[in-house]
N, C-alpha and C positions, 0 to 999 in steps of 0.2 A: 700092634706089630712093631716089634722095636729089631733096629741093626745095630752094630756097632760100625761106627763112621771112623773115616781114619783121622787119627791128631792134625791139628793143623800146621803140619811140620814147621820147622824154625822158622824159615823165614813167611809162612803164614801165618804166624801163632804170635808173630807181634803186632799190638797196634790200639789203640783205641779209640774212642768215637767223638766225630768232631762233627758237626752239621757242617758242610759244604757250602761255601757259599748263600747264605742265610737259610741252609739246611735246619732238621726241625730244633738244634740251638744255634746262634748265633755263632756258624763256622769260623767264619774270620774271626771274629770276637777271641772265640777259643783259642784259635793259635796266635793270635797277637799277644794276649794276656798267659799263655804258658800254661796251665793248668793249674797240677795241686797246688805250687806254691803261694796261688793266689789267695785273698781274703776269700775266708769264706761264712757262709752261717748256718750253724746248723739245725737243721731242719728232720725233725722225728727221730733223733740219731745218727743220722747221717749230714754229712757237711755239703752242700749246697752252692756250688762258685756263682752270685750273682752277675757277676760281670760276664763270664762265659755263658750264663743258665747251663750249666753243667753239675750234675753229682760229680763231688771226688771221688773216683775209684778206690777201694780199700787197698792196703799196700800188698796185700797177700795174693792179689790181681795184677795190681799192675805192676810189681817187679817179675812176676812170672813164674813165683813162687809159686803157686796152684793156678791152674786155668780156670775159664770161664766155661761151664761146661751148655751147651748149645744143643735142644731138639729141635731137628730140620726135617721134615718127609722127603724133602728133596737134597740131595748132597752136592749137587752144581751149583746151587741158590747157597748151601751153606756154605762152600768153599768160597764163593763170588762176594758177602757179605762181610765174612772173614776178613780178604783180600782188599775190601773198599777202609772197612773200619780202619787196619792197619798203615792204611796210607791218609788215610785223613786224620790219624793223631802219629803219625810215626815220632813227630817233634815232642807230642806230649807225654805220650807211656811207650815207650818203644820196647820194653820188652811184655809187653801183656801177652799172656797164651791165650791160645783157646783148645779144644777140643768138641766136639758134635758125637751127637748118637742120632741116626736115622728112625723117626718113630710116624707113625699115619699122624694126621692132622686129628681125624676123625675118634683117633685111640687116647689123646694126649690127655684130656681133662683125666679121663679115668684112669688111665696109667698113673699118672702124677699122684693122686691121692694113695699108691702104693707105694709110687718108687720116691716120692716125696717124703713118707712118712718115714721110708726105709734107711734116707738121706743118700740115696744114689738116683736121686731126680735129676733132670738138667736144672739148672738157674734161667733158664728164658725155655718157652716151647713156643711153636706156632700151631694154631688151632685156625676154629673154622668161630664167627662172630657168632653163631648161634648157638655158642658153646659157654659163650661168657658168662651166663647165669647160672649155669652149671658151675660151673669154676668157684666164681664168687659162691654160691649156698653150699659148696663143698670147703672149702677155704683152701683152694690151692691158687688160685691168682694173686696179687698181691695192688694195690694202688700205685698208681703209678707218679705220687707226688707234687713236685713241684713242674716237672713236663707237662700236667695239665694247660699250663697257660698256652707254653710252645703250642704244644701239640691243638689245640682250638683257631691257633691262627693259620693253621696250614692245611687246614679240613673241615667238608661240611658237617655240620650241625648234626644231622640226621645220621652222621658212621661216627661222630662223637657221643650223641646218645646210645648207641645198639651197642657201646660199651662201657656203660657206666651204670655204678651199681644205686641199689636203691635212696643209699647215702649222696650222693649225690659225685660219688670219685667215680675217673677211670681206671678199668681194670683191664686194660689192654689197648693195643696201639693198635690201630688201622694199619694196614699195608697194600694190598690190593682192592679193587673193585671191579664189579662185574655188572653189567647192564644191557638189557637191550637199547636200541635208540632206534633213531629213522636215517636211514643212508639214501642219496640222492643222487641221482646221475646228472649232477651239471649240465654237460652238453647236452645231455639228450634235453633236460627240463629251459633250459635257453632255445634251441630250437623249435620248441612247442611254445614256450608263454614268451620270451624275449628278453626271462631274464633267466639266471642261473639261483636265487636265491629260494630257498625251500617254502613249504607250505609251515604255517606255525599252527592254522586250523584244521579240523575235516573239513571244514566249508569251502578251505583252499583246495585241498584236496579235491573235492566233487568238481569245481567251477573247471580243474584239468581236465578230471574223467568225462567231464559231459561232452567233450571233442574229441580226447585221445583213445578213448576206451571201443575197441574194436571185437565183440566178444567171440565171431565168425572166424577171427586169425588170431583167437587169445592174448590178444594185445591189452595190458592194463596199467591202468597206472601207477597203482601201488600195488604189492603183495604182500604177505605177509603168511601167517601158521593160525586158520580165524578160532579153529578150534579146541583150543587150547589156554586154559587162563593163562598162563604165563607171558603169552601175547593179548589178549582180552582187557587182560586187566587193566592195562593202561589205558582203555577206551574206558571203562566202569569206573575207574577213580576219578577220571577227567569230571564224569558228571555224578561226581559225590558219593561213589559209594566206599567205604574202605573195610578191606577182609582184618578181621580180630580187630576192632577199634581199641577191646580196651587191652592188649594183650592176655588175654583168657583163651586158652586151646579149646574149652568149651561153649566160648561164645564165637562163630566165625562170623557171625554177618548176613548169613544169609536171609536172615529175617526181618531185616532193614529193610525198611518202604523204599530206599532211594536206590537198591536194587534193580528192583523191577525196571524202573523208571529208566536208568542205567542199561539196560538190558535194551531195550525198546529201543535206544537210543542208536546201539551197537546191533541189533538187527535191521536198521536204516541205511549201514554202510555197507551191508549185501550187493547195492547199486555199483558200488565204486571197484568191488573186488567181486564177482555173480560165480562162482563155484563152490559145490558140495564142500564141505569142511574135509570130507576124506581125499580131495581132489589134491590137495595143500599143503602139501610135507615140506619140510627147510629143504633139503633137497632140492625138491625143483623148483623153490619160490627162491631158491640162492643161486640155480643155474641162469634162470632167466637175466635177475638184477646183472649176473656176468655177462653176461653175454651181449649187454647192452643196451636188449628191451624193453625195459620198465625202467620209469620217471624216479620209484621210491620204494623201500622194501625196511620192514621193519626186522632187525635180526640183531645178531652181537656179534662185539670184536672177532670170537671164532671165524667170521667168515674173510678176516680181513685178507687174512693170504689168499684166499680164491679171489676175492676181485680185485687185488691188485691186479693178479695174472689178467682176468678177463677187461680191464683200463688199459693193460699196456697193449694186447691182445687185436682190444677194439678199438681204441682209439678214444677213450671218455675217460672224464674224470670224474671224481665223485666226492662226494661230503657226507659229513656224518653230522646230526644236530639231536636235539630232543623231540622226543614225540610228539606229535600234533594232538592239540587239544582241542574240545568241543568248543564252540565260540561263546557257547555261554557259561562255559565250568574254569574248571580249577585246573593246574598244569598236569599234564598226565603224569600219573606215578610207575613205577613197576617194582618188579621184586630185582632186588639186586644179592650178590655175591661179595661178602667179602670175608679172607683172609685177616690173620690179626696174629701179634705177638704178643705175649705174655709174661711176667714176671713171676717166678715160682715164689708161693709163699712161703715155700720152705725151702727157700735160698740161704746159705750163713753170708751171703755176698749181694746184697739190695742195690747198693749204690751201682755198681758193677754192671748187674745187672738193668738195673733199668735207663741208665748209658747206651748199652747194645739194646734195646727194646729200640728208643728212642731214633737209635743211629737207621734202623730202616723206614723210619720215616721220614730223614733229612734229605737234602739231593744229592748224596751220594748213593746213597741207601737206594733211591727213588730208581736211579742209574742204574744200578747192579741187576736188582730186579728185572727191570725191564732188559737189557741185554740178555740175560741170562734166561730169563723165562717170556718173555714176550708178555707179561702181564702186564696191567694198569694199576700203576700204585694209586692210593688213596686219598690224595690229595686237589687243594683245588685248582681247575684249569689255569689260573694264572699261574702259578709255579710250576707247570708243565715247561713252559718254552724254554727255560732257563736249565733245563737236565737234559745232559748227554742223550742224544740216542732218542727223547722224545720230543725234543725241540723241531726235530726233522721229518714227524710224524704228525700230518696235519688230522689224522684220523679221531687220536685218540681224547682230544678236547672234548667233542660230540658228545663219547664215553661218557666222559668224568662228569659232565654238565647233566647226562642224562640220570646218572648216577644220583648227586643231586640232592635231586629229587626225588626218590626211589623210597621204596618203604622196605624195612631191614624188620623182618619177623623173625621171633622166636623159632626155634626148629618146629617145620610146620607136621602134622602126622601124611604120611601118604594117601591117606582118605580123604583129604581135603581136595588133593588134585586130580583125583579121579571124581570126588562129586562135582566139583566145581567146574572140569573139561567136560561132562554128562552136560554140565547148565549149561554149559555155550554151547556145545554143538546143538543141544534143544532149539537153543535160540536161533542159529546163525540158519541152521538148515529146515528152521521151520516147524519143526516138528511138535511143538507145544510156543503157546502164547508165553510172554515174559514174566506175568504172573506167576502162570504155574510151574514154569522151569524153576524160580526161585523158590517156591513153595515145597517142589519135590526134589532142589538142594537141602534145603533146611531140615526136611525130613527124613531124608539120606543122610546127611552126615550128623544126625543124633542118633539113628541108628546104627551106622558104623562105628560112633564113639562109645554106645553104650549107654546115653543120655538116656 
């Protein structure tokens, strides 16, 4: 689904990309050192500013001779990027264009292999990370060079692999991220134990519930969504299991011994949270955390607006941290979300382009974003406090930490998450032993796949 976006008129349409403040190249660097007229080296064709860790932009770019042309799904994110890049090189390329075409994140890989070939593709698209191998075995992404280094020191390990091809390059830049985490009500958990700091275990967890947990006036201490892998899993991976170990859509996991065992483990914290799996929708496990009365609720940033309101509301503050892990396992994982930009291969403008890739990863980039869309850029929590706009946001640290740690799969099939919410509710509500629920996952989802 492609729009046509409007040009980024004059005074949008100059600008080019400087990392901000040791944005994802060395911002000040950049505008101290000037740009192209600096030494450079060139590197695959392209020329290379060591000093800046900047591509020279082609001159056919950055005098404004032809624009850089931009796929956004969103046109306030692309006007707002536009708007940063231009001001963080106005010194450097001041007359650089741009222009945008509005295209789904979801349509872009496969658009591109048309409108690429056609040569009315954009030069950068934003996609969805589990798109990038798509990309790459299509050849429409392109590497993204010498930014590999930048780009590794401003982000975890785990959203730099879920973008890098088998060669060992990236082919596309992290931008947002998305994660469940564990949110806590300070006051109320300082009023109960004496201090305000969170559980890092279940263990912690229970030693609460054995006093707080009141089941007659549905008083609990944590809540959460039990029936549903996408909250589950981060108890199952705590203690060892993990879905597609080796990236194979035909191998999920469910046939792993430490499954079971996993399972077993997460039908023990029935105690801690005692209701039906159908009892348990975000909805009301997100009204209660508002409202004041639970210590702890596993959920994601979507819910940040609602309990603002219900802190200010009620009176409580709250924190956001990583999931509690089993005392004997591994740090819980989960499936995470993220967004990613792109370099079209079939750009006549690389350097150009993969400047603007780059610049949304910088702190300015990081800035816009977040203003403009309330998301969580992809970056790690330390570089958080130092960007506009998220420095004042104690929430979203939580995020990014729980981020993480998160496991970034390939586009999963939709059968996966209906077998796999089959297994846990088996489990959570009793209805078959942990065995066999994992038994008649694995059986389920070979016959859904056709195995």
């Amino acid at each position: 689904m492609r729009s046509k976006g409007a040009n980024a008129g004059p005074s949008m349409n100059r600008r080019n990309l400087l990392a901000l403040g040791g944005g994802v190249a060395a911002a000040g660097t950049l505008a101290a050192c000037g740009g192209p007229e600096e030494e450079t080296a060139e590197e695959g064709g392209l020329d290379w500013d060591a000093d800046a860790q900047q591509y020279v932009i082609e001159e056919e770019i950055a005098s404004g001779e032809v624009p850089l042309k931009l796929w956004f799904e969103n046109e306030d994110l692309a006007n707002a990027q536009i708007a940063a890049f231009k001001e963080a090189f106005k010194d450097v390329y001041p007359d650089i264009a741009f222009e945008y075409e509005l295209v789904a994140q979801n349509d872009a890989v496969s658009e591109m292999s048309l409108a690429g070939e056609a040569g009315n593709g954009g030069d950068v698209f934003m996609s969805f990370y589990d798109q990038v191998a798509r990309a790459i075995e299509e050849g429409t992404a392109a590497p993204l060079g010498e930014y590999e280094s930048v780009l590794k020191d401003r982000m975890a390990e785990n959203f730099v692999s879920a973008v890098t091809g088998e060669d060992g390059q990236m082919y596309a830049v992290p931008v947002t991220t998305e994660s469940i985490a564990l949110m806590y009500n300070k006051t109320l958990l300082k009023s109960i134990t004496g201090s305000d700091e969170p559980a890092t275990t279940w263990e912690d967890v229970q030693a609460v519930a054995a006093d707080y947990n009141d089941p007659a006036s549905n008083r609990w201490t944590i809540r959460w969504v039990p029936g549903e892998i996408y909250y589950s899993y981060s108890v199952l991976s705590s203690m060892g299991w993990q879905a597609y170990p080796g990236g194979d859509v035909n191998e999920p996991g469910f046939d792993d011994p430490a499954l079971a065992e996993a399972l077993e483990y997460y039908k023990g914290l029935r105690g801690v949270w005692n209701v039906p799996s159908a009892d348990a929708t975000p909805e009301t496990v997100e009204a209660e955390f508002a409202a004041g009365n639970t210590p702890y609720i596993i959920t994601g940033p979507w819910a940040f607006s609602a309990f603002n309101t219900g802190a200010a509301d009620n009176a409580f503050e709250y924190g956001v941290t990583p999931i509690p892990s089993a005392a004997s396992g591994d740090p819980a994982s989960s499936f995470a979300g993220m967004h990613v930009i792109a370099v079209s291969a079939y750009t006549k403008y690389p350097a150009a382009a993969r400047v603007f890739a780059n610049f949304l990863a910088s702190d300015a980039g990081a800035a816009a974003l977040y203003a403009t869309t309330g998301q969580i850029p992809a970056l790690n929590p330390d570089l958080l406090t130092g960007i506009a706009g998220l420095a004042e946001d104690p929430h979203v640290a939580g995020i990014v930490a729980q981020g993480a740690q998160a496991d970034l799969f390939p586009q999963l099939p939709e059968y996966f998450w209906s077998t796999a919410n089959e297994m846990t509710v088996a489990v959570w509500d009793d209805l078959s032993s942990a065995s066999d629920a994992a038994a008649a996952a694995a059986a389920g989802y070979d016959e859904l796949a056709g195995l």
